[in-house]
C-alpha positions as CSV (number, residue, x, y, z in Angstrom):
1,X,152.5,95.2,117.5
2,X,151.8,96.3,121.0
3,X,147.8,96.1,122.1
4,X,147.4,99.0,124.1
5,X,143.2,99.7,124.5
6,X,140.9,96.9,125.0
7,X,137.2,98.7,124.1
8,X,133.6,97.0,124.3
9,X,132.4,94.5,122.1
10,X,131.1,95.9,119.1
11,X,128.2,94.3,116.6
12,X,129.9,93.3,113.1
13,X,128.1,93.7,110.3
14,X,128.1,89.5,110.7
15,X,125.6,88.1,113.9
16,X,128.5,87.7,116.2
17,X,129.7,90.2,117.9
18,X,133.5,91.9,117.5
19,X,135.6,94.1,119.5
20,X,137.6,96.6,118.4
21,X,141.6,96.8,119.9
22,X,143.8,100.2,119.5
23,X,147.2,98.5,118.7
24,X,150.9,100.4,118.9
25,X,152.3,99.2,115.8
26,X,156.2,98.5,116.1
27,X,157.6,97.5,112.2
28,X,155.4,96.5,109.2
29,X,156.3,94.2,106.4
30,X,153.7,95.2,103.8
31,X,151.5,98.5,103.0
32,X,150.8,101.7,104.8
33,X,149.9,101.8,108.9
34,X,150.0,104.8,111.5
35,X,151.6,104.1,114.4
36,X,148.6,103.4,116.0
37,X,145.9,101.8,114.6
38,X,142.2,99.9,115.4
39,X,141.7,96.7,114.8
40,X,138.8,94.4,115.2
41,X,138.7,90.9,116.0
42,X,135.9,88.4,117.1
43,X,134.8,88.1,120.5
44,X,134.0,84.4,120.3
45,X,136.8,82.0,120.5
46,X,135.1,79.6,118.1
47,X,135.4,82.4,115.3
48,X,139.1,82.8,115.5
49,X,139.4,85.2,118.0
50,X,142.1,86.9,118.6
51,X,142.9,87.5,122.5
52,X,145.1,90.3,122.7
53,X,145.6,92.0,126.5
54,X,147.5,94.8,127.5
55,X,151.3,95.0,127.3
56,X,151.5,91.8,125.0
57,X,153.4,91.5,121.8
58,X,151.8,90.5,118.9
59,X,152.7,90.0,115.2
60,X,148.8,90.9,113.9
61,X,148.2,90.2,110.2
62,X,145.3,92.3,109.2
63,X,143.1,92.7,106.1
64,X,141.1,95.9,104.7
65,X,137.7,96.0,106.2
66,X,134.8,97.7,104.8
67,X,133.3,98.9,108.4
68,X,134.2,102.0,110.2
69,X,137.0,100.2,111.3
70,X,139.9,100.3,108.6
71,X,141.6,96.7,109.4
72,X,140.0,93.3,110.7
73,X,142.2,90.4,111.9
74,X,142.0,87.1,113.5
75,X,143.9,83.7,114.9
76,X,142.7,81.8,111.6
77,X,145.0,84.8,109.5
78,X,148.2,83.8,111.2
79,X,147.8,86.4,114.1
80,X,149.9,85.5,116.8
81,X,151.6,86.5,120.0
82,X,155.7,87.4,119.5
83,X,157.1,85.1,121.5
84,X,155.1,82.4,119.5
85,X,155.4,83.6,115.8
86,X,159.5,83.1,116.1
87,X,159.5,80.9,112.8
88,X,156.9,83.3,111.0
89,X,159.1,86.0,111.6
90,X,162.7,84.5,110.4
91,X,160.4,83.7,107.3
92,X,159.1,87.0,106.9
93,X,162.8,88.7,107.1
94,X,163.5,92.3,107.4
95,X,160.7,94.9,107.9
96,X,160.6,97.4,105.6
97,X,159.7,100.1,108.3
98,X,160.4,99.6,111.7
99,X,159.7,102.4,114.8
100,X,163.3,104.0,116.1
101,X,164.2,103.9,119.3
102,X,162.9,107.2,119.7
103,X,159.5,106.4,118.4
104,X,159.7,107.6,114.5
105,X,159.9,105.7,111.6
């Protein structure tokens, strides 16, 4: 997954605040995602937040979330940046949906 908007902080239904992340989603090993989706994360490092900026790569684990925004994730799910999740990803194997070069599915 590829973090492309970085929005405000916004309050969780928890006391700390969150921030929501518009991510490009590249292949997907599990359920149904769009190509691009929202995320939120924590803003607080102490709550496992995840510190996604612009251009990275990230292989983002999410969960369901009951707020407005449909998927929550965060460093203590196993969220990690690409270039450190090598291991995660040989044990994950094949996606089962992975973007073409051309952008499709």
């Amino acid at each position: 997954m590829r973090d492309t908007t970085v929005r405000e902080p916004v309050e969780s239904r928890f006391t700390w605040p969150a921030r929501v992340v518009t991510i490009e989603v590249a292949a997907r090993w599990k359920g149904e995602v769009s190509d691009t989706t929202s995320v939120w994360t924590y803003t607080t490092e102490g709550m496992c937040a995840v510190e996604f900026a612009v251009g990275e790569e990230w292989l983002v684990f999410v969960e369901e979330s009951n707020r407005r925004v449909r998927f929550a994730t965060s460093n203590c799910d196993g969220t990690e940046r690409v270039d450190r999740a090598r291991a995660t990803l040989r044990a994950l194997g094949a996606p089962i949906g992975a973007r073409a070069p051309n952008g499709g599915w």
